[in-house]
VEXDREN-2710 file (C-alpha; in Angstrom, 1 decimal):
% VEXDREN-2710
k/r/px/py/pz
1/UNK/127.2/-9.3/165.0
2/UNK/126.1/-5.8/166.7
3/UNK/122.1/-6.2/167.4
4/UNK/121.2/-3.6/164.3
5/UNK/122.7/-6.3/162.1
6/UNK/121.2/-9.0/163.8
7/UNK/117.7/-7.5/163.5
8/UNK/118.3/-6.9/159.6
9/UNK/119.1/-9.5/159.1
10/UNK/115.7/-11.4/160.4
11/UNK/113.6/-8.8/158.1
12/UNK/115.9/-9.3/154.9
13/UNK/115.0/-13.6/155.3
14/UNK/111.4/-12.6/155.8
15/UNK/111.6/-10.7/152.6
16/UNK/110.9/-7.8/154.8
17/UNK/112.6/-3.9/154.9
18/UNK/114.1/-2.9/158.5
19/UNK/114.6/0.5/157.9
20/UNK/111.4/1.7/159.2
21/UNK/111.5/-0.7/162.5
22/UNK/114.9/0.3/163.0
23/UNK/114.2/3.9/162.9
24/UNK/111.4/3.5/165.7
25/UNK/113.6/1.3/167.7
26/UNK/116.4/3.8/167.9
27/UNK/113.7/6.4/169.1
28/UNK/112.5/4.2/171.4
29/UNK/115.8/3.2/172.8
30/UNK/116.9/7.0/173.4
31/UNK/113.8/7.9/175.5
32/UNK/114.3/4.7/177.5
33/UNK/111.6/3.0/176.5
34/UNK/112.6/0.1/174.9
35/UNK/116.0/-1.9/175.8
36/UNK/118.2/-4.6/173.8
37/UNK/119.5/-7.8/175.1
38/UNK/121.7/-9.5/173.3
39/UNK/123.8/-13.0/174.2
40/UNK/125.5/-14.6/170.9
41/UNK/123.6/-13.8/167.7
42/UNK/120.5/-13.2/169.2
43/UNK/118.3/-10.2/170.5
44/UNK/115.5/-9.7/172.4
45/UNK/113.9/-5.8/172.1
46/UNK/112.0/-4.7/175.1
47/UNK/109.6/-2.4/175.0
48/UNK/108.0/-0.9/178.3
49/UNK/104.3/-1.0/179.6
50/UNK/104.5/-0.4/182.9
51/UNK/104.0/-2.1/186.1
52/UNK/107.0/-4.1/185.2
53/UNK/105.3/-5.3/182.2
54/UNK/107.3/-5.7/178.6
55/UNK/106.8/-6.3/175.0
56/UNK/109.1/-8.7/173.8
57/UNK/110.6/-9.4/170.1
58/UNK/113.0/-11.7/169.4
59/UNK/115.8/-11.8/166.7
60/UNK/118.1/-14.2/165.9
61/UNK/121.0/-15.7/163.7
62/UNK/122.1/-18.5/166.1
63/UNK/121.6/-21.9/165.1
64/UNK/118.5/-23.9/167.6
65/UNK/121.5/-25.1/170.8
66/UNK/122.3/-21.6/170.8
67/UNK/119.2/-20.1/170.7
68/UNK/118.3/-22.2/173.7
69/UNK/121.3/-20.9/175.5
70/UNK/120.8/-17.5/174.2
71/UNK/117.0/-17.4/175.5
72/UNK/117.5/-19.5/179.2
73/UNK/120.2/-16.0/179.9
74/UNK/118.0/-13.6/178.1
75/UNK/114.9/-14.2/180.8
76/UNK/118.0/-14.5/183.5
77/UNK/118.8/-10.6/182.0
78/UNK/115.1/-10.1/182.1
79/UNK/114.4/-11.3/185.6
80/UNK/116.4/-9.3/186.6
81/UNK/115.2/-5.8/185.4
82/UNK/112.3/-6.4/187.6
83/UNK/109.5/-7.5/184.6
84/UNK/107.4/-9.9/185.7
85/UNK/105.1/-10.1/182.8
86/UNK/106.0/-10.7/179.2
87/UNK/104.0/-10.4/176.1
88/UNK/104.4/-10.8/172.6
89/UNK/103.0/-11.2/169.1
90/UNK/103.6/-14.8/166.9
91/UNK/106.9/-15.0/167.9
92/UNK/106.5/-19.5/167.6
93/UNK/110.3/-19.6/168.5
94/UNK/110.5/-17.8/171.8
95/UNK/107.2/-19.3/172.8
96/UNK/108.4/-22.8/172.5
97/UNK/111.8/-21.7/174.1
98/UNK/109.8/-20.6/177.2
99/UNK/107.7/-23.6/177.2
100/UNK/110.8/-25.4/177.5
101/UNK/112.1/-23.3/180.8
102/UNK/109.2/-24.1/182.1
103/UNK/108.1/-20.4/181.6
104/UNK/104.1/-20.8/181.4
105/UNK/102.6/-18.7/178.6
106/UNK/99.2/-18.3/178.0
107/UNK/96.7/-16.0/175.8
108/UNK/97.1/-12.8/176.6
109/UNK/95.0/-10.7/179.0
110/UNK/96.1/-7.4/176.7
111/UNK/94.0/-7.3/173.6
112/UNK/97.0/-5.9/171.7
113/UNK/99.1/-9.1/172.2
114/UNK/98.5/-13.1/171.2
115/UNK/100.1/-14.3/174.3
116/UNK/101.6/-13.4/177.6
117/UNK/104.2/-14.9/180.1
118/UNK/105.4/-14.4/184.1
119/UNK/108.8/-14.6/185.1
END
């Protein structure tokens, strides 16, 4: 699936309409400040802050083994682009997938963001 898809997707099973994410993210992604990764069925958007810090979303459509795989090459991909920090919003799946690379995440020292990660 292309990462568009992917992303659709994830907002049709929340009940949820893309087309307005979507249209920021293509913005975003043409003035280089936010990035896909995708491995399988899933994607992670990136969105810069500065000082090697990211905002992190994650899409999916892989099934919970793939995920994992999905996620461990992700961070790999993420590693290294040089972030060293990580934060993100919710996001219950990721978290626990970080958790269980032994990636530490913690509440986040950014007001905007429930939690926050180092690579």
């Amino acid at each position: 699936m292309k990462a568009s898809q992917i992303i659709q997707t994830d907002y049709q099973k929340r009940g949820e309409d893309p087309t307005k994410y979507l249209a920021g993210l293509s913005k975003l992604v043409s003035i280089k400040d936010a990035q896909l990764l995708q491995e399988g069925d899933t994607v992670l958007v990136l969105v810069r802050l500065g000082n090697n810090k990211v905002q992190v979303e994650l899409f999916t459509q892989d099934n919970p083994l793939q995920l994992t795989k999905a996620i461990n090459e992700l961070i790999k991909k993420l590693k290294e682009s040089g972030a060293t920090t990580m934060y993100g919003s919710e996001e219950p799946e990721l978290t626990k997938m970080l958790q269980y690379l032994d990636i530490n995440v913690e509440p986040s020292d950014n007001p905007n963001y429930e939690w926050m990660a180092q690579l």
